[in-house]
C-alpha positions, 0 to 999 in steps of 0.5 A: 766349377768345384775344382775353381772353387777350392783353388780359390780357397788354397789362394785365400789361405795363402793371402791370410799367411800374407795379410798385414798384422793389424792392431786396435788399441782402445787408449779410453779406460772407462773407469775413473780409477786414476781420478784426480790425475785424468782429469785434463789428459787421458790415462794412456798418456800418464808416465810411467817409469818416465815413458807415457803408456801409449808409448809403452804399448806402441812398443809391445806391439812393434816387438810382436811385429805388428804393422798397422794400428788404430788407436780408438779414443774418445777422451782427450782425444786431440791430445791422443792425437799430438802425442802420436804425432810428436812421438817416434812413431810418426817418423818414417821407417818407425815400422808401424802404420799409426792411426788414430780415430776419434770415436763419437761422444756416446762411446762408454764401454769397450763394446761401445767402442768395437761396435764403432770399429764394426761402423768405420770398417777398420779391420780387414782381417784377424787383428790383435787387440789390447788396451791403452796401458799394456806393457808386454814383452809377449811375443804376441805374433806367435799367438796369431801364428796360433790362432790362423793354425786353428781358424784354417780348421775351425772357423768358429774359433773367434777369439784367443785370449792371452793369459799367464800363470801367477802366484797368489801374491804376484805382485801384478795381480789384480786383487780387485778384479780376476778371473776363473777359466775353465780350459779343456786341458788337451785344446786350452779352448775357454769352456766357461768365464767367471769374472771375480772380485774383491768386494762383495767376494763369491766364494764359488762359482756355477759351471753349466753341467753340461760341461762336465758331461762334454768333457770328461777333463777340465782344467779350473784355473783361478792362477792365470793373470788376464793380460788383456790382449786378445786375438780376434777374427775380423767377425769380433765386432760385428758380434758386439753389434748384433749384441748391445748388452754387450759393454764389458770384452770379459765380463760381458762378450767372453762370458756371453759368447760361452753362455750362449746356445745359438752363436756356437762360436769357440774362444781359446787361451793361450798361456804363455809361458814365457815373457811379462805382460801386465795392464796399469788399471789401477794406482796399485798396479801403476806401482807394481809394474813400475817396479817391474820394470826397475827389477828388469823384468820387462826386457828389452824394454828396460830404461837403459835400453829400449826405453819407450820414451827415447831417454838413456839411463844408466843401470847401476848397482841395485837397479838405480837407474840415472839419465845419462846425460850429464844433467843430472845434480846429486848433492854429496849427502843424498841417498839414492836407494835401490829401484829408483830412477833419477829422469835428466836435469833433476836435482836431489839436494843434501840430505835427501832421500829417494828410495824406490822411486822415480822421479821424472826429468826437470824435477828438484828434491829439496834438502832433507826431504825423503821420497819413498815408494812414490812417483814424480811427474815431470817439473815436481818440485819438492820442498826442504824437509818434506816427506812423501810416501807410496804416492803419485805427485802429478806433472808441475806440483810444488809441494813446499817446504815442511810438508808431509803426504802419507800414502795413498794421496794423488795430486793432480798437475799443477797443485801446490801444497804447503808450506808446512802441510800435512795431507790424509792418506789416500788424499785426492787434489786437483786445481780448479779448471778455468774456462779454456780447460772446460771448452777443450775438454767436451766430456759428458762424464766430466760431472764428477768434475763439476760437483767437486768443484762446487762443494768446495765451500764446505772443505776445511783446506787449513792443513793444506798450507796457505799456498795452496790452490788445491781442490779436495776430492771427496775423502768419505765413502760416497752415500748408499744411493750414489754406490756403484755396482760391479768392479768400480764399487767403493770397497772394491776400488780400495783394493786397487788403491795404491797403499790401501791394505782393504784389511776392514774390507776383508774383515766385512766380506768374512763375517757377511759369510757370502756375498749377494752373487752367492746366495747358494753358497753353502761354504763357511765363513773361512772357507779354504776354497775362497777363490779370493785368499784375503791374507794375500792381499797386504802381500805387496811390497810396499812396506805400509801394507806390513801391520805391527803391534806398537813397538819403538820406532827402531823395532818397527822400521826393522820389522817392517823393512824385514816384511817387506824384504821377506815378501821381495824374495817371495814374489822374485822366487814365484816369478822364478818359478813361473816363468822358468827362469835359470838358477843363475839369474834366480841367485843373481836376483836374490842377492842384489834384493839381500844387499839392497836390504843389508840382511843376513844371508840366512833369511834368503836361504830361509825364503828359498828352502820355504819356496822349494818346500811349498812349491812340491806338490802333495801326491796323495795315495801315490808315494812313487808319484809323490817322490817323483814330484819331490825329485822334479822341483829338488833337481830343478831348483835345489841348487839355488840354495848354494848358488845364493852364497855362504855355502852352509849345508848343516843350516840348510838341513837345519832350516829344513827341519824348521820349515817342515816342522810349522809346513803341511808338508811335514811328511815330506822331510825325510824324501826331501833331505833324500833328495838333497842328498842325492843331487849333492847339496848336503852329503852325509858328514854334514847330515851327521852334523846337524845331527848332533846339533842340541837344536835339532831334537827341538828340546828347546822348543816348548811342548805342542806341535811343532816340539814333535816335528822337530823330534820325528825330523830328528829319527828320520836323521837316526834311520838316516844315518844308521843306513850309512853305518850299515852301507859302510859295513857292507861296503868292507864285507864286499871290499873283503871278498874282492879277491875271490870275486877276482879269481872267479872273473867276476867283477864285485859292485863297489857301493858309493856312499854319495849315491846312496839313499835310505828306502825309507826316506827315498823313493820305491826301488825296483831291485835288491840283494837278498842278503841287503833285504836281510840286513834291512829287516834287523835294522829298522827296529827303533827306540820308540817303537812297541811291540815285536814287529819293528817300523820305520821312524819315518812312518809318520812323516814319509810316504814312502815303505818300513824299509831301512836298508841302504842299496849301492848305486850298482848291484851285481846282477847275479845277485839282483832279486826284484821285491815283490814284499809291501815291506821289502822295497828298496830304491836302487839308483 
């Protein structure tokens, strides 16, 4: 019996391996993020770059090889429905098994949900499961590779988050919601959740001692964006049924089953390392991922392949993106700017201006209007004259001639606006539903909906225009006793307001010194640790988050387009740097985002020196650490500087010192330029160079701190180029003793002057000649040294030792010594 007994186990291994690839999808949001837009179809079915979500999602999951779907909604369901029917998915040999179930009207939360997935039965074995508006190109079926590997040894191992690293300014970065993981760094099993967010902020979080006492190492990760898809055991749901409290998948069910002393089951993060995957849950980030897409970071699914929705575009210059199919109008006059799609039969009249938009098919832009940063649903038309910036226009508004709408505003499906309006920012309309919309829409949290509708009496609508049908969406603050808690408060959702910097919002958090989760925080109101770094926050690329002083309109729209250019760079470089991507298409990336901007080429150089500086971890108490880090990222990515264009190696070295002279990094300059040296991006003409250039001693500079650095730079240059003196010379004794060398049969080592790098500035050698250890000595002694024992210049900026001497890449051995000084180290390459 014990032998039948593991045969049918090796047989039940076997079959998982062969299972269907199941998915859920919960298509309902359960937020009123998006509110007007979803107030007659749900957010999965909104465009983006052209495409519904659903459709975007459908995608992610056929990339991944799943075979089997069930899309689980409860609002708008029918429509849901259509959708799925009339798309390509439906059709035979789509690839994938769609099945959309309705779920009943009390279903409020995604625990609401998967309890009614535990009822039905649905899933018959691991299955992956993600939300509505995913758009991925993850390849998720290596992470169920993953996750059957561990479940065949651990069968409590119930559930595998996928997660990614990001910058603290990456663009799809929750700034309203995010997460703290504690990860066990050798099995990446989750050993602790704590959901964060924007307002009220926590300034620390509480890890049960008994995870420190279990593990000896953890990994506390605050830079891992949550993609929301997770691979699940066919025991999640009964899980969420055994568990009412259980509403939220993070907030609730992660940090329960991980807080809890009697389930004992596992879940684990896989951090992919390669790919893009983000989640449309707020109006900030429709817009961020929407230009995620135009800057082609989703491949394949791009709009001129791949597109979800089934159009063909053309990819031009600067990421502009046309239909193709020869519907499209563009007077002679207009100005299609970069990172903008144009959808078929759309016209863009004279004058106009669409720059880093997209506007949807059938849509008219009127003569002289201008459309920046914002998005056009599908039969938009868009009067002469107007201007619309960092908004969302919905299917069929008509926004008449004259009429401007600031940022921030949406405008829900068939609103007409004008003519001559003008809107609040982050202004909210809709029209007013009729007796067939309420009948086919059933929902019971549509009361919001109700109440809006009721209190219209008391709107002054005169800036509207005298067209307009529109409904006004409360514009103040909702009153003490309406507040919600959680994510969906009134402060926090206006971090995930597309166009609203939250700067009064931070300011509130700062002087209330911590927030109402955190009443044992003994942290000071400007903390460094905060797990929430404010100053990100206005670190977008939309220009309206820039703040200036009052200047002429001229000086405004240079500095705000030079912020917005500055922070461009910044986040292509983080993504770059996160995801690995090669030299090649890192400068590729930086000079279509220069063109675009017609800046000069010595501000993407700037961006690029800052990002390698600032991206060199500081190895504290560990010079050969140290240098070693330096060496990575330099070796790594040190040629982007040149690849980008206009080779310069003397302002290289220049912006260098500018950079470390106002960085935290300052000690690292001297093994920095080392390190430039080394992998031939400056050689030592040019070294010499700047040398001599009036602006590197920094005379020009007023006194403080910043004045200093740039003169202990300009020592380290000193040293520098005293090595080389002292190379050379070394270099013509040797050349000198060729011919004795040669009678004797000994071939002499012939120093190379691009191999060489002073110790002082470069990493701890192993070896040296006795007569270089000598030479050495006599040449660290320095004009701003007191006292009879000589020191480095470097001292104060280099880890590295007082040593000065140059070594040549290969040393005689009959001559090799190894130091064993504190004083006497030398590198050797």
């Amino acid at each position: 019996m014990a032998a039948k007994s593991t045969n049918s186990g090796k047989e039940k291994l076997i079959d998982e391996d062969e299972e269907v690839l199941q998915a859920v999808i919960l298509a309902d949001s359960f937020n009123k993020r998006f509110r007007p837009l979803t107030t007659r179809k749900p957010r999965c079915l909104l465009p983006i770059c052209n495409a519904p979500l659903l459709d975007w999602t459908f995608e992610s999951l056929a990339l991944a090889g799943v075979q089997e779907v069930f899309v689980i909604c409860r609002s708008h369901a029918e429509l849901v429905k259509n959708a799925i029917k009339e798309s390509k998915w439906s059709k035979p040999g789509s690839g994938m098994k769609i099945v959309p179930i309705m779920t009943a009207k009390e279903t409020f939360s995604p625990g609401d949900a998967m309890r009614d997935i535990y009822t039905r039965g649905l899933v018959t074995s691991d299955f992956v499961l993600v939300m509505g508006d995913l758009v991925s190109n993850i390849r998720i079926d290596e992470v169920v590779r993953v996750h059957k590997e561990r479940r065949k040894t651990n069968k409590d191992a119930i559930m595998t988050m996928v997660v990614k690293e990001s910058g603290v300014n990456h663009r799809t970065r929750a700034k309203g919601e995010s997460s703290v993981f504690v990860l066990d760094p050798n099995t990446s099993e989750c050993l602790h959740y704590e959901h964060l967010q924007g307002y009220p902020a926590k300034k620390g979080i509480s890890i049960p001692r008994e995870i420190f006492a279990e593990h000896p190492e953890l990994d506390i990760r605050n830079d891992l964006i949550d993609c929301s898809i997770d691979v699940c055991s066919v025991e999640v749901p009964s899980l969420f049924q055994d568990n009412f409290d259980y509403l939220d998948i993070r907030r609730d069910f992660v940090h329960g089953i991980l807080t809890s002393d009697i389930l004992m089951k596992n879940i684990y993060c896989y951090v992919a390392e390669e790919g893009y995957a983000a989640r449309v849950q707020d109006t900030r980030s429709y817009a961020s991922i929407s230009k995620d897409i135009l800057s082609r970071w989703t491949f394949p699914l791009v709009p001129d392949d791949n597109h979800p929705g089934g159009h063909i575009y053309e990819h031009t210059r600067g990421n502009r993106y046309i239909a193709k199919d020869n519907t499209v109008v563009l007077a002679r006059t207009c100005n299609i700017g970069t990172n903008t799609l144009i959808g078929s039969s759309t016209t863009v009249s004279d004058n106009a201006s669409v720059i880093a938009s997209v506007i949807g098919q059938n849509c008219s832009i009127g003569a002289g209007s201008t459309i920046r940063n914002s998005y056009i649903f599908e039969n938009a038309v868009i009067g002469e004259n107007c201007h619309v910036e960092q908004s969302i226009i919905g299917a069929g508004v008509q926004i008449k001639d004259g009429s401007r709408v600031p940022k921030g505003c949406l405008i829900a499906d068939g609103v007409i606006v004008g003519p001559n309006a003008t809107l609040q920012p982050f202004e909210r309309l809709s029209t007013k539903r009729d007796e067939n919309d309420s009948n086919a829409d059933d929902d019971s949290d549509d009361s919001d909906v109700e109440e809006v509708e009721a209190s219209q009496d008391s709107i002054d609508k005169s800036a509207l225009g005298k067209d307009s049908n529109a409904v006004v969406w409360p514009r103040a603050p909702p009153d003490e006793e309406d507040e919600v808690e959680g994510p969906e408060n009134y402060e926090n959702q206006r971090f995930m307001r597309l166009g609203d910097t939250a700067s009064d919002v931070e300011v509130e958090v700062s002087d209330d010194g911590s927030s109402s989760d955190d009443e044992e925080s003994s942290s000071s109101d400007d903390d460094d640790g905060d797990f929430h770094e404010r100053s990100s926050v206005s670190g977008m690329s939309d220009a309206s988050g820039v703040e200036m002083p009052a200047m002429g309109l001229g000086d405004a729209a240079g500095l705000m387009a030079d912020a917005e250019f500055r922070t461009e760079v910044n986040q292509s470089l983080e993504r770059a740097f996160a995801e690995g991507h090669s030299v090649d298409n890192a400068a590729v990336e930086l000079k279509t985002l220069r063109m675009a901007s017609n800046v000069p080429l010595s501000r993407v150089k700037e961006a690029v020196v800052a990002a390698i500086v600032e991206k060199i971890p500081v190895v504290d108490g560990d010079p050969a650490a140290q240098r070693r880090e330096i060496a990575s990222v330099v070796g790594r990515w040190g040629d982007l500087i040149n690849r980008i264009g206009g080779v310069d190696p003397v302002e290289t070295v220049s912006i260098l010192q500018a950079h470390c002279a106002t960085s935290t990094r300052m000690s690292l300059f001297g093994q920095i330029l080392a390190a430039l040296y080394q992998e031939d991006i400056v050689e030592e003409d040019h070294i010499r160079a700047w040398h001599r250039l009036a602006a590197s001693k920094g005379t020009d500079l007023k006194d403080g701190a910043e004045s200093e650095n740039f003169q202990k730079c300009w020592m380290i240059g000193s040293h520098m180029i005293q090595q080389f003196d002292a190379q050379e010379s070394e270099s013509e004794d040797e050349t000198e003793s060729e011919d004795d060398n040669a009678d004797n049969g000994r071939t002499p080592a012939t120093p190379k002057a691009s191999s060489v790098i002073p110790a002082a500035l470069a990493a701890r050698g192993a070896t040296a000649s006795e007569d270089s250890t000598e030479s050495g000595d006599e040449s660290t002694s320095t004009e701003g040294v007191d006292g009879g024992e000589s020191e480095s210049a470097s001292e104060d900026v280099s880890a590295s030792e007082n040593s000065s001497r140059p070594v040549s890449a290969t040393t005689s051995e009959d001559e090799t010594t190894e130091s064993e000084s504190e004083d006497d180290v030398v590198l050797v390459h």
